[in-house]
N, C-alpha and C positions, 0 to 999 in steps of 0.2 A: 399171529403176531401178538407177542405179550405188552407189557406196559411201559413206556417211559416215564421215570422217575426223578425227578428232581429234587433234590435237600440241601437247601444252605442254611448259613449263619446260626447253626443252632448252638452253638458255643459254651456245648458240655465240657461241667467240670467237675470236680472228686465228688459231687453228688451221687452216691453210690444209685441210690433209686433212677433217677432221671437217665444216669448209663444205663442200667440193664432196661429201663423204658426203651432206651433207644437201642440198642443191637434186637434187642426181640421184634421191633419195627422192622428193621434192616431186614434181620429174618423171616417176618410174617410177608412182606414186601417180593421176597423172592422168590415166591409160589405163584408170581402173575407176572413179576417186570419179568423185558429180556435185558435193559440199560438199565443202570442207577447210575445218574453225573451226582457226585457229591459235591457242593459248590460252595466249597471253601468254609469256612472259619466254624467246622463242625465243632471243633474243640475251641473255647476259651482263649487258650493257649497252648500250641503244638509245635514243639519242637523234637522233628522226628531224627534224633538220633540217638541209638543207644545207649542208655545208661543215662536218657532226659527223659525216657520215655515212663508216665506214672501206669499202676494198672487199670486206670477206666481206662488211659490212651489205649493198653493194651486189648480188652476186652472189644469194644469198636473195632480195633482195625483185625480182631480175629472173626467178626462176625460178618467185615465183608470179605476176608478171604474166603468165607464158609459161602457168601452170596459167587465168589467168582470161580469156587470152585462145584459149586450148581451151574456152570455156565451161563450164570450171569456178566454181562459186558458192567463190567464198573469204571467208570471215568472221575477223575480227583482234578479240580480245579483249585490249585493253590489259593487262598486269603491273604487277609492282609496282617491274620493272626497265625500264619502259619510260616515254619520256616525247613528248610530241607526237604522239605514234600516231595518235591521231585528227583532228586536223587536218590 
């Protein structure tokens, strides 16, 4: 049995440094979780719809596609700085 992971409110922004800090996280994290819940307000401000979306937004949610397609279970709990997420 691998590791449950929890991450909230970390509320990255165009900081280029502190993104690539965090997807390399996300990455190093997926060599032991089997779950990552990401708990909301990972970004600053996220409005997940195309053509709102900046590239750290991008960068992030390609390094949990890269965690979920390791078959890692990734669960997204909408914030209170997030909008469209679940759609």
């Amino acid at each position: 049995m691998g590791d449950l992971v929890f991450v909230a409110d970390s509320h990255l922004n165009a900081e280029e440094q502190q993104t690539d800090r965090f997807a390399r996280f996300l990455l190093d994290i997926g060599r032991t979780a089997d779950k990552v819940i990401l708990v909301g307000d990972i970004f600053d401000l996220w409005i997940a719809r195309a053509g709102l979306e900046l590239p750290f937004h991008r960068r992030v949610v390609e390094a949990v596609a890269t965690l979920a397609g390791a078959g890692v279970q990734v669960l997204y709990v909408e914030g209170n700085r997030d909008y469209f997420v679940a759609e």
